[in-house]
N, C-alpha and C positions, 0 to 999 in steps of 0.2 A: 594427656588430659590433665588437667586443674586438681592439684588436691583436696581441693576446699568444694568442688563438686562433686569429686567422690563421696569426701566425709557428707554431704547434704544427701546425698543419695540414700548412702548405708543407714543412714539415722533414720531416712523416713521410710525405710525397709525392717529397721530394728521395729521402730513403732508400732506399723502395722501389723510384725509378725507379734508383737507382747499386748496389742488392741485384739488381736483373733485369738491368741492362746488365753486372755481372759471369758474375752464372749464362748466360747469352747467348753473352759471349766466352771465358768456359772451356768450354761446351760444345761451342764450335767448334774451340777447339786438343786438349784433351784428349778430342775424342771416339774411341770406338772400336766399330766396328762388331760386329755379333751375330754368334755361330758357327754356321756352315752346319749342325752338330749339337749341338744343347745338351746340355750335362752331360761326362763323362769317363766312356769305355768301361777298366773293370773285368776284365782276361783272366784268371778263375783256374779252373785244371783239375778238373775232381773225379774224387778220386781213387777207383776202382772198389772196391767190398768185396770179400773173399775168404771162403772155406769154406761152411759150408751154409749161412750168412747172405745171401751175396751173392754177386758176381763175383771175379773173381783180384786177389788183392792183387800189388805187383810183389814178385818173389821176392827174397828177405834177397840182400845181396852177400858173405855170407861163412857158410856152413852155423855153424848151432846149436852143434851137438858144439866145431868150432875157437873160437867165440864163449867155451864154457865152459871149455876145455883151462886157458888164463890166469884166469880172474876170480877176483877177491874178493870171498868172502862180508863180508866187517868191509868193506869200499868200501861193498857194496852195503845195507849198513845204516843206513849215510849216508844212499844218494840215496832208503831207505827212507821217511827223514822228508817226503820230497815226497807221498808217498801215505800218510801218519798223520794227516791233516786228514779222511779220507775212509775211512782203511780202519785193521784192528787187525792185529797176525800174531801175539799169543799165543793158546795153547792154551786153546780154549772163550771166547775174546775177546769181547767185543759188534759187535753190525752197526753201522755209521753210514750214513752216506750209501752207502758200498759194502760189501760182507760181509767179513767176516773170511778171513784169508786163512791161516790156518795150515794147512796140509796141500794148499794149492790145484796145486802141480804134482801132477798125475797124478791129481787129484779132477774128477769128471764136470762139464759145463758147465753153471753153470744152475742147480747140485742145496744150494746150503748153505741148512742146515735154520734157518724164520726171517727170510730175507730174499725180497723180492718184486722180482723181475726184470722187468726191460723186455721188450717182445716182442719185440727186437730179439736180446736174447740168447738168450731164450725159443727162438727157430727156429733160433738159430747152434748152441744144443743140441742140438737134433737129437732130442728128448724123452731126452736126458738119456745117448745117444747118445758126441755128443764129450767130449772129455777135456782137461784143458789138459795139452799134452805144453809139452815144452820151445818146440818149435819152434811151437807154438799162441801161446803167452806171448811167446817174441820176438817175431812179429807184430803183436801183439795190443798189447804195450808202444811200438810203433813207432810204431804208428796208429791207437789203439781205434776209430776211427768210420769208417775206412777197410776195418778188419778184418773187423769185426761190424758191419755195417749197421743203424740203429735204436739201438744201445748206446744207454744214459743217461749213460756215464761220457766228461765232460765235462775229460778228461785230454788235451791235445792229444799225447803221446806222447816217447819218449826216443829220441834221431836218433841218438844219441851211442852205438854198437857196446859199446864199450867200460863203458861206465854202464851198459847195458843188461843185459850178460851180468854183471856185479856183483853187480846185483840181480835176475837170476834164481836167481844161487847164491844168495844169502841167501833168497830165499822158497824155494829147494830144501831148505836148511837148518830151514826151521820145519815142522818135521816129528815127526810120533812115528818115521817110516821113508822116510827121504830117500831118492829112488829113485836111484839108479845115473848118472854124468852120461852122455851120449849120445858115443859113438864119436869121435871128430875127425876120424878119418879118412873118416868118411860123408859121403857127400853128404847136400845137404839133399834133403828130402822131396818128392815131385811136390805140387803144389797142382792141387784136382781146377778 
C-alpha cells in the first residue's frame, strides 16, 4: 500500500476519534436535562363579547356623555387617519375593506347600502335593530372583537379614553345632522 494513503487514513481516523472525544466531554459538562413539561404555557384571557352579538363587555370606566363633554373633533381627525386605510367619512364615499362611515353615529348596525357584513355583525344588528349610539361606538372603538363577536374588523381598538372620545366627536361631526352629544351627567347605559 501507498504511504501517503495510509498517513490520509490515519488523520482522518485521528480526527474523528478527537471530533467524538470532544462532542463526549461537552455533552457531559454542558448537559442539561429535559423539562418535566415541554414547551411554555401561554395565560391569556378572553375577553367576553357584549350586546346582541355576545356576552358583557366590561363596562366603560368613565360614561360616554363625560368622555364627550372635553373632546376634539380636529384631534379626532388626526387618530382618524388610523382607520383611512380601511374606512372613508365623506359624504357618499366608497366602501373599502370597511363601509363608509359618514352619518354612522346614530345609523342602524349592519344597514350601509353596498357593503357585505360579517355575520358576526350581521347578529350584533339585531336585523337592523341596533343603532350605533355613542356609547355602541365607545365600545365598540375599545374592542371591536371583544364587542361584536365574529366582527371582520381586524382593528385591535383605542384604550386611550381620551383618543377615543376625539374621535367619536369627529365621526359625530360627519354628518348631514350631527345628533345631540349625550348628557355628562348620565350615567352610562345598563349592558343587557
Amino acid at each position: 500500500m501507498n504511504p501517503y494513503i495510509n498517513m490520509s487514513v490515519g488523520a482522518l481516523l485521528a480526527t474523528i476519534f478527537v471530533m467524538m472525544t470532544v462532542s463526549i466531554a461537552s455533552e457531559g459538562i454542558f448537559h442539561s436535562s429535559a423539562p418535566v413539561t415541554p414547551g411554555f404555557a401561554i395565560a391569556a384571557a378572553e375577553e367576553p363579547a357584549a350586546g346582541a352579538g355576545g356576552g358583557e363587555a366590561a363596562p366603560a370606566s368613565v360614561p360616554v356623555g363625560q368622555l364627550l363633554a372635553n373632546a376634539d373633533a380636529g384631534a379626532g381627525a388626526t387618530i382618524f387617519k388610523k382607520c383611512q386605510s380601511c374606512h372613508s367619512a365623506e359624504k357618499g364615499g366608497p366602501n373599502k375593506v370597511g363601509p363608509d362611515l359618514w352619518g354612522v353615529v346614530g345609523r342602524p348596525v349592519a344597514t350601509h347600502e353596498g357593503f357585505s357584513y360579517s355575520a358576526g355583525m350581521k347578529d350584533f344588528s339585531n336585523g337592523g335593530q341596533e343603532t350605533w349610539t355613542f356609547d355602541h361606538l365607545n365600545h365598540f372603538l375599545t374592542a371591536p372583537k371583544a364587542f361584536v363577536k365574529g366582527t371582520a374588523m381586524g382593528f385591535a381598538g383605542l384604550k386611550n379614553d381620551k383618543e377615543r372620545a376625539n374621535l367619536l366627536a369627529y365621526l359625530r361631526e360627519q354628518s348631514d345632522n350631527p345628533l345631540p352629544l349625550p348628557d355628562a351627567n348620565a350615567p352610562a347605559p345598563a349592558t343587557n
